[in-house]
C-alpha positions in Angstrom: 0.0 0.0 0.0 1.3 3.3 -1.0 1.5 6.4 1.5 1.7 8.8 -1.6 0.0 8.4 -5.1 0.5 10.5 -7.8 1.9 7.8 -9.8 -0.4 7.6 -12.9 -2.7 9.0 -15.3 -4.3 7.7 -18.6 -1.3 7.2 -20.5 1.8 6.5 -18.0 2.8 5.2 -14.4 4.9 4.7 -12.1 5.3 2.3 -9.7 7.1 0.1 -6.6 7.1 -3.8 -6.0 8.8 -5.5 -3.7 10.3 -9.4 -3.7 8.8 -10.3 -0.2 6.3 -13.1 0.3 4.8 -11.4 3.3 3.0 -8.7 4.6 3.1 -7.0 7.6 1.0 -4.3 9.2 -0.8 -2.0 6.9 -0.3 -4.5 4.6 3.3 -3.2 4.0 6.2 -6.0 2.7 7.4 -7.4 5.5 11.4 -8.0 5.9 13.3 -9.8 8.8 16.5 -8.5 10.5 18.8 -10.5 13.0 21.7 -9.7 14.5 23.5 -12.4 12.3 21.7 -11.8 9.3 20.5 -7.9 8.6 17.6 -7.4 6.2 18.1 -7.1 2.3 15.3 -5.4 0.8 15.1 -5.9 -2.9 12.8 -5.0 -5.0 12.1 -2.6 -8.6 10.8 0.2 -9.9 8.5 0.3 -13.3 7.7 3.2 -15.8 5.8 2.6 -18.3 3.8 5.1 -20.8 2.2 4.6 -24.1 3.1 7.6 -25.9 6.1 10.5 -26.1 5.3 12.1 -22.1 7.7 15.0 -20.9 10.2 14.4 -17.9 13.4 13.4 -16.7 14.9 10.5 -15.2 13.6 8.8 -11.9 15.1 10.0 -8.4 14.8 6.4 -6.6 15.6 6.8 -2.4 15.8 4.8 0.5 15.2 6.2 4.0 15.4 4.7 7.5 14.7 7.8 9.2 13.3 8.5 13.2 10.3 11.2 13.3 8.2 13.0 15.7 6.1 15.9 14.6 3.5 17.5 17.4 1.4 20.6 17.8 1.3 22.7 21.5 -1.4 25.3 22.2 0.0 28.6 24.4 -2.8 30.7 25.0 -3.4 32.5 21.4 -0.8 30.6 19.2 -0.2 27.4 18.3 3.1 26.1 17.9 4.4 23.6 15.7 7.7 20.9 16.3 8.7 18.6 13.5 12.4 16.5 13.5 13.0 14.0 11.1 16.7 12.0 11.5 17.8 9.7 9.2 19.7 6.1 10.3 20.0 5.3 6.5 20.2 6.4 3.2 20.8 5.3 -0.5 20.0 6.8 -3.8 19.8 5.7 -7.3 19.5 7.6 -10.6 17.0 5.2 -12.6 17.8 6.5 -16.7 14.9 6.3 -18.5 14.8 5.8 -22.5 14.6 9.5 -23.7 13.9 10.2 -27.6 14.9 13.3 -27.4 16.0 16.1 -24.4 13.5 16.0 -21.6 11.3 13.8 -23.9 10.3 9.8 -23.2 9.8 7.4 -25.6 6.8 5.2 -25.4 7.7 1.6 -23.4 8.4 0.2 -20.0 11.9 0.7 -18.1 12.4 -1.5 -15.5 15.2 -0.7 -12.7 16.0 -3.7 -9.9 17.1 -2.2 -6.8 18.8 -3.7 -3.5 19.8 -1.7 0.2 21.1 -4.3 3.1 20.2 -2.3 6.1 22.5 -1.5 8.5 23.2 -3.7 11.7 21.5 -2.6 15.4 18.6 -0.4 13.2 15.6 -0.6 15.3 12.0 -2.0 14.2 9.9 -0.6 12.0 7.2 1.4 14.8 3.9 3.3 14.0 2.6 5.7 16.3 0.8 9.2 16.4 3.1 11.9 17.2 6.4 9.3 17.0 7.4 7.3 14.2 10.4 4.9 12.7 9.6 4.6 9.0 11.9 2.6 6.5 10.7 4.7 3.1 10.7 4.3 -0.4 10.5 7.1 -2.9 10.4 6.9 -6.9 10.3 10.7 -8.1 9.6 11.1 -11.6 10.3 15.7 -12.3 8.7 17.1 -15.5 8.5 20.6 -17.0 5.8 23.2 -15.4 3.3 23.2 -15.6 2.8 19.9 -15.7 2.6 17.6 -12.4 5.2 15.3 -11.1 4.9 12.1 -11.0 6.2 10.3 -7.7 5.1 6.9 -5.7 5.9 6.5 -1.9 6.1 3.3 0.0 7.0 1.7 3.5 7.8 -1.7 4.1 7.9 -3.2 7.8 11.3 -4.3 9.6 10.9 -6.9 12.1 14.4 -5.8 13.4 15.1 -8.5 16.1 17.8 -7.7 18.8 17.7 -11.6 19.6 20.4 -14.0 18.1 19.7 -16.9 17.2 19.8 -20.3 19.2 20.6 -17.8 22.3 19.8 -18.9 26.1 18.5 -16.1 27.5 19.6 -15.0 31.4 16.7 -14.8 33.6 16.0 -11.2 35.4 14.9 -11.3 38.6 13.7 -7.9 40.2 13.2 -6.9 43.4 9.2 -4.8 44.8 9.8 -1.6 45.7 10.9 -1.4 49.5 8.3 -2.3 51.7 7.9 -2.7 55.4 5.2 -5.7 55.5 6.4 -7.9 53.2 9.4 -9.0 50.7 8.2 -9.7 46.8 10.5 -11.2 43.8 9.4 -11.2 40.6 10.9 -13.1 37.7 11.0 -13.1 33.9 12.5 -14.8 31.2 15.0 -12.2 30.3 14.7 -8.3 30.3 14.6 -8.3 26.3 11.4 -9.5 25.1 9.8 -9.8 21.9 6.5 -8.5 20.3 3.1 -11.3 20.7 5.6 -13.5 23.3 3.9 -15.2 26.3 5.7 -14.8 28.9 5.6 -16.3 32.2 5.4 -14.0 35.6 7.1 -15.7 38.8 6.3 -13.5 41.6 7.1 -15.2 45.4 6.0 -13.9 48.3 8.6 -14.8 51.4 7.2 -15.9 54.5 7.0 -13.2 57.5 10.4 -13.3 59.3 10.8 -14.3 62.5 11.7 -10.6 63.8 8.7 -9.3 61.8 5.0 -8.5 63.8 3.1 -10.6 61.0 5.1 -13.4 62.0 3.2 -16.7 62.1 0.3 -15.1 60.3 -1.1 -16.0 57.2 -0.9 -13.4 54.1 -4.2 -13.0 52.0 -3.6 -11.1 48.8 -6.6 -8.7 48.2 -6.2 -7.8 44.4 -3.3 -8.1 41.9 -2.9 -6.2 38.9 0.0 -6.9 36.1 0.4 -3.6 33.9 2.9 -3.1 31.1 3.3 0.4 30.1 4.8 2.3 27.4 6.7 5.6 27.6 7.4 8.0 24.5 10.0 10.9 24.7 9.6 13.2 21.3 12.3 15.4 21.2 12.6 18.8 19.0 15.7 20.5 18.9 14.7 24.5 17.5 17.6 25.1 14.6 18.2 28.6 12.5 21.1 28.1 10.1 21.8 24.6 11.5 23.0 25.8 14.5 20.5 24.4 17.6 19.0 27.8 19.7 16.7 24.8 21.5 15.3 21.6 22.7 11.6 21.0 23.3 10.7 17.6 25.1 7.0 16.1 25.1 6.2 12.9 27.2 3.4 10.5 27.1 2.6 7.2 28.9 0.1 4.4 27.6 -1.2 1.6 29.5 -0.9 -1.4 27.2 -1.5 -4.0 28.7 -4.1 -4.1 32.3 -4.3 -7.7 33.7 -6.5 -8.7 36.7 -5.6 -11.6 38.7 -8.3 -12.9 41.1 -7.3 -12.9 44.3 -8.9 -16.5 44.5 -5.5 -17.6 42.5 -3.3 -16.7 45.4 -2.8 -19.3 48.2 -4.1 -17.9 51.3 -0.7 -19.1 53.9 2.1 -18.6 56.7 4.3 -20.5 54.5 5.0 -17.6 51.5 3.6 -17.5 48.0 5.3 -18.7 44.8 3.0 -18.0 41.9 3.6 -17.8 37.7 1.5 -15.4 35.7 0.9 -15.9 32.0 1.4 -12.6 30.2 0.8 -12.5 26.8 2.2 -9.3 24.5 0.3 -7.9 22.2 1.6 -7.4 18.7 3.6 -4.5 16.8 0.0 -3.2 16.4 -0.3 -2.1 19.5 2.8 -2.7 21.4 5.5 -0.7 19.8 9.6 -1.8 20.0 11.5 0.2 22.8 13.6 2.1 20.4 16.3 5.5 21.2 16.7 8.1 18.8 17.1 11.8 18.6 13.4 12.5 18.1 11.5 9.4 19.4 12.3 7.6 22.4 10.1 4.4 23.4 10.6 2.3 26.9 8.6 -0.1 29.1 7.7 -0.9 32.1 6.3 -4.2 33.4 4.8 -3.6 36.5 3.2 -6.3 39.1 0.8 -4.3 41.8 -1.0 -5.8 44.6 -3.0 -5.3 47.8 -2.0 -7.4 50.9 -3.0 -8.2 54.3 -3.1 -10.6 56.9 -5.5 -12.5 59.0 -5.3 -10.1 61.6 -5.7 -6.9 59.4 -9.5 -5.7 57.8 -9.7 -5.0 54.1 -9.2 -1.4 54.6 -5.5 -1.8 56.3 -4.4 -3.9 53.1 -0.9 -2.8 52.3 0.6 -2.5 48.3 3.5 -4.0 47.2 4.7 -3.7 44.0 7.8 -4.6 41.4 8.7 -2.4 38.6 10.4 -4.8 36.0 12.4 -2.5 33.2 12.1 -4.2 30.0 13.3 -3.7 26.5 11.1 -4.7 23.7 12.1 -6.2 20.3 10.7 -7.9 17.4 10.3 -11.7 17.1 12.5 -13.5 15.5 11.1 -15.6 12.0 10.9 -18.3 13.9 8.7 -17.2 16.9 6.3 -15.4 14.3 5.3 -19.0 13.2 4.3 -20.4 16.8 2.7 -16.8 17.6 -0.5 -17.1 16.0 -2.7 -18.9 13.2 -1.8 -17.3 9.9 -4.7 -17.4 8.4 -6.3 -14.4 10.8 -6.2 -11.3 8.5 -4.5 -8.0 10.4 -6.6 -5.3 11.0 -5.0 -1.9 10.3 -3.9 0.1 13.1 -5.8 1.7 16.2 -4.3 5.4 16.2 -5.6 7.7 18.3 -4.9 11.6 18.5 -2.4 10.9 21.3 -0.7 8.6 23.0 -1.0 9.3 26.2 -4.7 7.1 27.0 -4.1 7.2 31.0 -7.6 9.3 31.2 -8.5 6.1 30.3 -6.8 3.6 32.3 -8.6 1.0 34.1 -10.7 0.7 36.9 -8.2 0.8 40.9 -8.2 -2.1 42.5 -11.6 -1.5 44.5 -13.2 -1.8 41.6 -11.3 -5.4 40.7 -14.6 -7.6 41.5 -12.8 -10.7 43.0 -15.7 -12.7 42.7 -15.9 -12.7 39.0 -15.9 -16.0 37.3 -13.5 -15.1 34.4 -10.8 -12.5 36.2 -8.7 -15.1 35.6 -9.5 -15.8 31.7 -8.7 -11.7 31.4 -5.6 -11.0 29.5 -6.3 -7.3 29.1 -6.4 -6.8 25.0 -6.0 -10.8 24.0 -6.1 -13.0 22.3 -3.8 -11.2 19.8 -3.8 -12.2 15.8 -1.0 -12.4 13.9 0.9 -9.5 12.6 1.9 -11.6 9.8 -0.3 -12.6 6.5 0.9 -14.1 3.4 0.3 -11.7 0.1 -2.9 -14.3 -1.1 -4.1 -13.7 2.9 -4.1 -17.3 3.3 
């Protein structure tokens, strides 16, 4: 799918086509990168016309660029911050078969192209004031007054950080200090991948013998596992490339919102060891952690809960929580085929006017009903299809 389109008229066209046999969001070729193997995007550009049509030759680009582009309002005014940076670039000068100066024959020129991208670029990620776009631009100039011709077109990077065949190191994080009650929590590894389940450990230690609760059991009230996102855009105010500036806007998203009953916890002396199922959305929704000059993306993995003991009422429940810093990637080729049927179609994306939604988080934890039947079934946003189709959407 093209993002620009004034690529043909009665008589002539212009167009992109890429040697991929998938498609990613949007629709857009799809291209895998690995540490040990970086993407090579190949592909070729057609002009064809049917009669003598005015013009030059065809400006063909390539672009891995980083963007952010807002608007602020200050009383009165309105002001306006744009930055693009660019990772990546490459050019080519596609001749076209002229008759004559500025003049092209009738026929059909056809121009392979081929970029590798570079090693460590991040994933391709979509977003509403923040953007990492890998581009491609045909640009066809012809005499005033007549219109040029020029096609646009983005293709999606699953740019995986993962090697292949590695072990990863399990991270184990510590709740937030706390004078109650000591809480581990456990993942996998701090990288994870887009649409990965991956399993919570969270234990509890029994009350010490020095502590007050000791002997008594712990009843956890509500639970909550929350994964949020944070987006840094960053505009640096130039005149005459020299910077006079830096503007910084911040946003937050709660992505992922995950009840767990509080019939699932043990009710004990003894302390609590418990694994939590947490499955990530895809790129629709969940963008790559990613840190550029305009657009910064991180995450946060956070388990929150409400304790108390035998002794205590509901309204002296304590929190504990752990904040688990994690960096997210793209899957791997492999893990995109055990993620999800491919046969489920991907719907386009679910952009809204900002990205901050935390006027619309979810309910606190007094409104987590603990005697619903399916708290536990709840996975926030699941179950996720695949962000992967092939190009016949079978």
């Amino acid at each position: 799918m093209a993002i620009l389109d004034f690529s043909k008229d009665n008589d002539k066209s212009i167009t992109l086509h890429f040697h991929s046999q998938e498609l990613g969001p949007e629709g857009q070729p799809l291209y895998y990168s690995t540490p040990e193997a970086p993407a090579v995007i190949r592909g070729h550009v057609e002009f064809q016309t049917v009669k003598q049509t005015n013009g030059g030759d065809i400006a063909l680009t390539f672009e891995a660029r980083s963007e952010c582009k807002w608007t602020e309002s200050h009383g009165q005014s309105v002001a306006s911050y744009h930055t693009i940076s660019r990772l990546q670039q490459k050019s080519w000068d596609v001749k076209l078969n002229h008759s004559s100066n500025r003049t092209i024959a009738p026929g059909v020129t056809r121009y392979d192209f081929e970029v590798q991208l570079d090693p460590d670029l991040p994933p391709s990620v979509e977003g509403s004031r923040g953007w990492f776009h890998y581009r491609f631009k045909a640009h066809l100039h012809r005499d005033f007054p007549r219109r040029d011709m020029a096609v646009k077109q983005l293709v999606w990077v699953y740019s995986s950080s993962i090697r292949a065949n590695e072990v990863p190191t399990p991270k184990i994080y510590n709740s937030i200090s706390n004078d109650m009650v000591r809480m581990t929590c456990t993942l996998p590894s701090d990288v994870l991948y887009q649409g990965q389940v991956v399993p919570l450990t969270a234990v509890i230690e029994p009350f010490r013998e020095s502590s007050i609760y000791h002997g008594q059991e712990l009843i956890v009230e509500s639970a909550i596992v929350r994964l949020k996102q944070y987006t840094t855009l960053i505009d640096k105010t130039k005149i005459k490339n020299i910077s006079i500036g830096t503007t910084r806007r911040k946003d937050k998203k709660i992505i992922i919102n995950l009840p767990v009953a509080a019939e699932e916890w043990p009710r004990t002396s003894e302390g609590i060891t418990k694994t939590i199922s947490v499955e990530l959305p895809g790129a629709r929704r969940l963008a790559a952690s990613i840190e550029t000059e305009p657009l910064i993306k991180t995450h946060s993995l956070k388990l929150i809960m409400k304790v108390r003991t035998n002794t205590m009422s509901e309204k002296e429940a304590k929190e504990i929580r752990a904040e688990m810093d994690i960096k997210i990637t793209s899957p791997r080729p492999e893990h995109v085929k055990t993620m999800a049927p491919d046969t489920i179609a991907p719907p386009p994306y679910m952009i809204t006017e900002s990205d901050d939604d935390d006027e619309a988080s979810p309910p606190e934890f007094e409104s987590i009903s603990r005697t619903s039947s399916n708290a536990s079934d709840s996975k926030g946003e699941g179950p996720w299809p695949a962000d992967v189709k092939h190009p016949s959407g079978m």
